[in-house]
N, C-alpha and C positions, 0 to 999 in steps of 0.2 A: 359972912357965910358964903362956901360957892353956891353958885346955881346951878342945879340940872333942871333938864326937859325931862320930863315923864312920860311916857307913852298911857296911858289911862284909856281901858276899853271899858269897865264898868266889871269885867270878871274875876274871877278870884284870882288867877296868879297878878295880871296887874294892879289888884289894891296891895295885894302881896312886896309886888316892887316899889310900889309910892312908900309903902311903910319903912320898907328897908332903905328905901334912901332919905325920906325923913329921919330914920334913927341913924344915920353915919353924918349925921347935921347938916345937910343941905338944904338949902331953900328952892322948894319944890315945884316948879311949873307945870301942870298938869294939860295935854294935849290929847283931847279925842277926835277922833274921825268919823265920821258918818260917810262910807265907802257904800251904801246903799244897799246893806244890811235888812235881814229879814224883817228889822222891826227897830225901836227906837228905845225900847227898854232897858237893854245896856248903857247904853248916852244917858238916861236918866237916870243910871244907876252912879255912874260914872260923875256926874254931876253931888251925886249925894257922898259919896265917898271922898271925892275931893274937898268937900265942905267938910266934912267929919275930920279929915285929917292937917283942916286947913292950911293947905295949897298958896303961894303967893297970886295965882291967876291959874286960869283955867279957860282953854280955849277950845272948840270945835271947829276942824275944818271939813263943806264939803265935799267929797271929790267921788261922784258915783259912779263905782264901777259897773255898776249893772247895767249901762251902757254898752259895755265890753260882755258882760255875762263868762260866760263858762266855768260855774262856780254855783255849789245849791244854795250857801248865801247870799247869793246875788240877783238868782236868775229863779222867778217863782216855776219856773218849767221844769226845775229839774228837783227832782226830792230828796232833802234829808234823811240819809240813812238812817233808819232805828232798829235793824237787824242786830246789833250788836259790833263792837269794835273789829276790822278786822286790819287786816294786812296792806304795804302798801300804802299811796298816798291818793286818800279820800274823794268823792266829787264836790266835798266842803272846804276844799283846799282853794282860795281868791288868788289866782296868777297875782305874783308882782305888789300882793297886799304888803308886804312887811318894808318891801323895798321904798313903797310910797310912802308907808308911813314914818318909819326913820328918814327921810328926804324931809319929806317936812319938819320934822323932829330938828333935824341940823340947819335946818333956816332958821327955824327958831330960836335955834341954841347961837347962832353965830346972830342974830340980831341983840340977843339977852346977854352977850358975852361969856355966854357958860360953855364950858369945856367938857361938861360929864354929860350922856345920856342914858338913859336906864328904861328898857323894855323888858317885859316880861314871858319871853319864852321859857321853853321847855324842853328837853330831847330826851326824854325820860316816858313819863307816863302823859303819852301826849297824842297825836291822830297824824304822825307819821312826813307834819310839811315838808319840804325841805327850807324854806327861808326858817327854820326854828332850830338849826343846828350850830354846833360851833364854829363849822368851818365858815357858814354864813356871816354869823358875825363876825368873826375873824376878817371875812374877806370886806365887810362894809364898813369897819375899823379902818383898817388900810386906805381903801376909798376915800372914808372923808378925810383923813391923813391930806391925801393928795388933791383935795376937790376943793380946798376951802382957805378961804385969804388968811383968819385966822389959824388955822394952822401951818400954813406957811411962813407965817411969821413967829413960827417958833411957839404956839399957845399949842399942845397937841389935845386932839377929844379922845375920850375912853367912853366905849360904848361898855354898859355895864348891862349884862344879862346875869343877873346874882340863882337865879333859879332853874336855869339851862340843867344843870348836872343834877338837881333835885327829885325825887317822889314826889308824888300829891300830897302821901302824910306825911311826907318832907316839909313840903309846903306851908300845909294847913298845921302844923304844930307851931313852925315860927311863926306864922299868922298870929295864931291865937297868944303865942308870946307876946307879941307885940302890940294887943291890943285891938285888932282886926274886927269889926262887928261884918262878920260874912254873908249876917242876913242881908243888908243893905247888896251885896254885890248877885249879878247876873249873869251867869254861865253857859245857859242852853243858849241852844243855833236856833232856836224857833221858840220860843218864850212870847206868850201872849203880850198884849199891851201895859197889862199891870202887873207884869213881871213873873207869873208862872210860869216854871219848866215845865217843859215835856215829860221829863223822867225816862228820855228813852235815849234821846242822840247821844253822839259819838260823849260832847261833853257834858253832855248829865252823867255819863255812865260812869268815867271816869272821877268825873266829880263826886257821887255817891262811894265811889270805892275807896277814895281819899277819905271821906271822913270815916267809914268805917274801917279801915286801917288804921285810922288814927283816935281810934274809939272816942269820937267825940261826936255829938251829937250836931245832925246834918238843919242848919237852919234853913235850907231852900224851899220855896213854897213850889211843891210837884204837884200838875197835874194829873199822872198817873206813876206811881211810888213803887 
């Protein structure tokens, strides 16, 4: 079987990508980050979904960016929007988060000999990043093209974002194809300790529209619905 790295935050698009790349048969390494994130609920969520879809290994690296701040993930100073979604790229946007975490993702992948990697962005129904676009990955394809002994020697990596051109009820319908238990996963930017949403941020909001788009009933435990 080949290996991929998995990028695994505990949310719904990424159990969404562990699925779909365990169903194209690979053997799945699953990779979370604790980037010093509002809470650790996701990481545990992330952990349990990995187990559910049994994963060959499953690692956490940490690397806190709230050291750096300027980010309402990051930095308890500054507040998650619950206004409603707007325009524009968010104060929930982590500089340079996606970049760190594919970097590590391809140490990993060039230690395990695996050539595929598979994150789960979005550019569709999503809060506007720009590390979540095509041309993004397109341009950190290239990158590791040129950045890495195994690929130089002729092994090339395929960064696989299978969900980039997707809807939510895009999303959540192959989810549910594929066997996906949604409840297990963790979406909101500010989700208490034992995993209740908000029901208000950027991604609750979004996530609540996906399943009702998708008329399928939403298993998230809201604190306010």
């Amino acid at each position: 079987m080949r290996k991929a790295v998995v990028l695994l935050s505990g949310g719904l698009d990424s159990a969404t990508t562990l699925a779909i790349a365990c169903d194209k048969g690979f053997a799945c390494y699953a990779l979370s980050i604790d980037y010093g994130q509002r809470h650790q609920s996701e990481l545990a969520a992330a952990l349990k979904i990995g187990q559910s879809m049994g994963v060959k290994a499953h690692r956490i690296i940490s690397v806190d960016l709230g050291v750096l701040g300027g980010s309402a993930l990051t930095d308890k100073s500054i507040a998650v929007p619950i206004e409603g979604i707007m325009t524009g790229i968010p104060v929930t946007y982590v500089p340079a988060r996606n970049t760190i975490m594919l970097s590590l993702a391809l140490a990993w992948a060039e230690v395990l000999g695996s050539h595929d990697i598979f994150i789960g962005v979005n550019a569709i129904d999503y809060s506007g990043y720009p590390d979540c676009r095509p041309d993004y990955i397109e341009a950190f394809e290239k990158m590791s093209n040129l950045a890495t002994k195994t690929a130089r020697e002729g092994n090339k990596l395929t960064l696989h974002a299978p969900l980039i051109n997707l809807s939510k009820k895009e999303i959540i319908c192959l989810g549910v194809e594929l066997g996906i238990d949604y409840g297990l996963t963790v979406s909101c930017y500010q989700s208490d300790e034992t995993g209740f949403a908000c029901g208000l941020c950027d991604a609750c909001r979004l996530r609540k529209a996906g399943f009702n788009a998708a008329q399928i009933p939403d298993p998230t435990r809201y604190r306010i619905s």
